[in-house]
N, C-alpha and C positions, 0 to 999 in steps of 0.2 A: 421627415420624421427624425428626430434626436435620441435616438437606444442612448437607454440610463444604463451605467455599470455601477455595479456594486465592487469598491475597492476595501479590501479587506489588508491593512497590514499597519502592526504596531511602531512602525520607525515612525517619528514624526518629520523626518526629512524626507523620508523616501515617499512615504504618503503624501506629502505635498507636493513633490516632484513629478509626480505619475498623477497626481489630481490637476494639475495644471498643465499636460500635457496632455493630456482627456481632454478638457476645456479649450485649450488652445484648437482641437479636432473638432471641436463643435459637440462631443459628448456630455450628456448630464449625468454629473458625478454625483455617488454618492457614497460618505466616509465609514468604516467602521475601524476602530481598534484592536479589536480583538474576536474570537468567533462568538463568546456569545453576543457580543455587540450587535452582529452580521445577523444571528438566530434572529434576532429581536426586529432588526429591520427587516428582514425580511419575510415578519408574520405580519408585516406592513405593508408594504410595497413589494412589488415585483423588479425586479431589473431585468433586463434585456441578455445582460452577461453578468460573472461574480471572476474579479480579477484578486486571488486570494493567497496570499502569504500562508507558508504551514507554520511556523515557529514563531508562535503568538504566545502569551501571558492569557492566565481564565480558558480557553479553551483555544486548542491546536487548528491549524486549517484544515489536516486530516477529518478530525471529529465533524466540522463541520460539511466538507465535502460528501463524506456517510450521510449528515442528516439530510442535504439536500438532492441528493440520488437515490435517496430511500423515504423521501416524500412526494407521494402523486403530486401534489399542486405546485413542487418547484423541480422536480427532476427533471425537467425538458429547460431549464435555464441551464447553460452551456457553464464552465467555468476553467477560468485557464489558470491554473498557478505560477506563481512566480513565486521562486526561494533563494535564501541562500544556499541552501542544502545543494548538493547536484549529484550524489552518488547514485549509481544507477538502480539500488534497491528502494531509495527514497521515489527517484521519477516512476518506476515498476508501478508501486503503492498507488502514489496517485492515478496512475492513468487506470490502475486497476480497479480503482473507487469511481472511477468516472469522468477523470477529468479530460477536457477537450485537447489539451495541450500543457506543456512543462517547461517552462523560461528557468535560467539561472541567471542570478539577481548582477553577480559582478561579469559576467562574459553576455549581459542582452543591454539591449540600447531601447530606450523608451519607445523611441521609433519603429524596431521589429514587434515590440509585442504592442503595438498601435495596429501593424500590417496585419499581424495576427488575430487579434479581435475582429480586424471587420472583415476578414475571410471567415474566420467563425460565422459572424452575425450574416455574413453575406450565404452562407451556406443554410445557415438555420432557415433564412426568408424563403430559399430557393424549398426548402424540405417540408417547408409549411403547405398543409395545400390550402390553396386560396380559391373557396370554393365563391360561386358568387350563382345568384338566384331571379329566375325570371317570372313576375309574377303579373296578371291579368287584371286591372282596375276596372271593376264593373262600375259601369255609369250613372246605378240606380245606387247605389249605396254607401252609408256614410259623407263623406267630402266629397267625393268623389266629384260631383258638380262643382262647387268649390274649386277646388283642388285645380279641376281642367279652366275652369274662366281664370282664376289668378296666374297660370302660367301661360295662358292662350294655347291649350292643347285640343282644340276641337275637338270638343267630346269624345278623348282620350281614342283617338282614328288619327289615321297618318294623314298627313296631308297631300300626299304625294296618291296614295292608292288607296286610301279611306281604311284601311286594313286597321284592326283594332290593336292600339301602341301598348307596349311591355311594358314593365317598369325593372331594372337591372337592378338589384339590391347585392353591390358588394361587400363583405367584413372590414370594417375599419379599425385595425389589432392596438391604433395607439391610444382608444380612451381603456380604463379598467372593464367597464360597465360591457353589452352586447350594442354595437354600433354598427350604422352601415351608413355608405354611403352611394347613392342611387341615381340614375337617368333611366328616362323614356327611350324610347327606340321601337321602331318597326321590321318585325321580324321577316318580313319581305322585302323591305328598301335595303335594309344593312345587313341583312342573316347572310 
């Protein structure tokens, strides 16, 4: 799976620099200039992380850090600043507003807040619970016939002990939509 970052920041070199460092990581990037830029995309799409500049032109990464830790549907996206700023009332602020982590722009190397991100994402995965669901395909209903002759599931019975097969419906977090992804199993051969 590829986590999209939302990179937020007005230099058009440093933004390049840090979007083609993503990419080189196998990250899907994606640009804003500015925070209401970032508002707007992100009434769009979701990203994985928000990699965001505070000293922006139109609107500050402060402001925007506020709206997104003070909106239900984006506050659990992680978001790590990086500034020029580095005075310890400026880092205070941020972390105070919610931010996951605080880089300064001229003493960090693209490469630390690369490492940085994906102990972020790596943590976020780990804090997700990943529930996953066992459910009973009766034999009389709907495809169910179907369903077992196209995969050769002997009317949905193990083959081993005849015991009637589960079907494992796990979450699949990478389309937008509710997704799962799913296997048969016998809750006495493999339980």
């Amino acid at each position: 799976m590829r986590y999209k970052i939302l990179l937020v920041e007005d230099s058009k070199v440093i933004q390049q620099m840090y979007r083609n460092k993503l990419l080189l990581e196998e990250f899907t990037v994606v640009t804003a200039d500015n925070g209401m830029e970032a508002i707007k995309i992100l009434s769009q799409e979701k990203p994985d992380l928000i990699l965001l500049d505070l000293m922006m032109p139109v609107m500050d990464g402060y402001k925007v850090l506020q709206v997104v830790k003070t909106d239900s549907k984006l506050s659990g996206i992680p978001v790590l600043v990086f500034s020029a700023q580095g005075q310890p009332e400026e880092i205070e602020r941020a972390l105070n507003l919610g931010a996951a982590g605080y880089f300064v722009k001229a003493t960090s190397k693209p490469e630390k807040v690369v490492d940085k991100i994906r102990l972020i994402l790596s943590q976020k995965l780990k804090n997700q619970e990943v529930a996953h669901y066992s459910l009973e395909i009766r034999n009389d209903t709907y495809d169910a016939v179907k369903l077992a002759s196209d995969f050769s599931l002997n009317e949905m019975k193990c083959p081993n002990c005849q015991q009637p097969m589960l079907l494992s419906l796990i979450p699949d977090f990478s389309h937008e939509a509710t997704w799962f992804c799913g296997k048969f199993y016998c809750p006495k051969c493999e339980g």
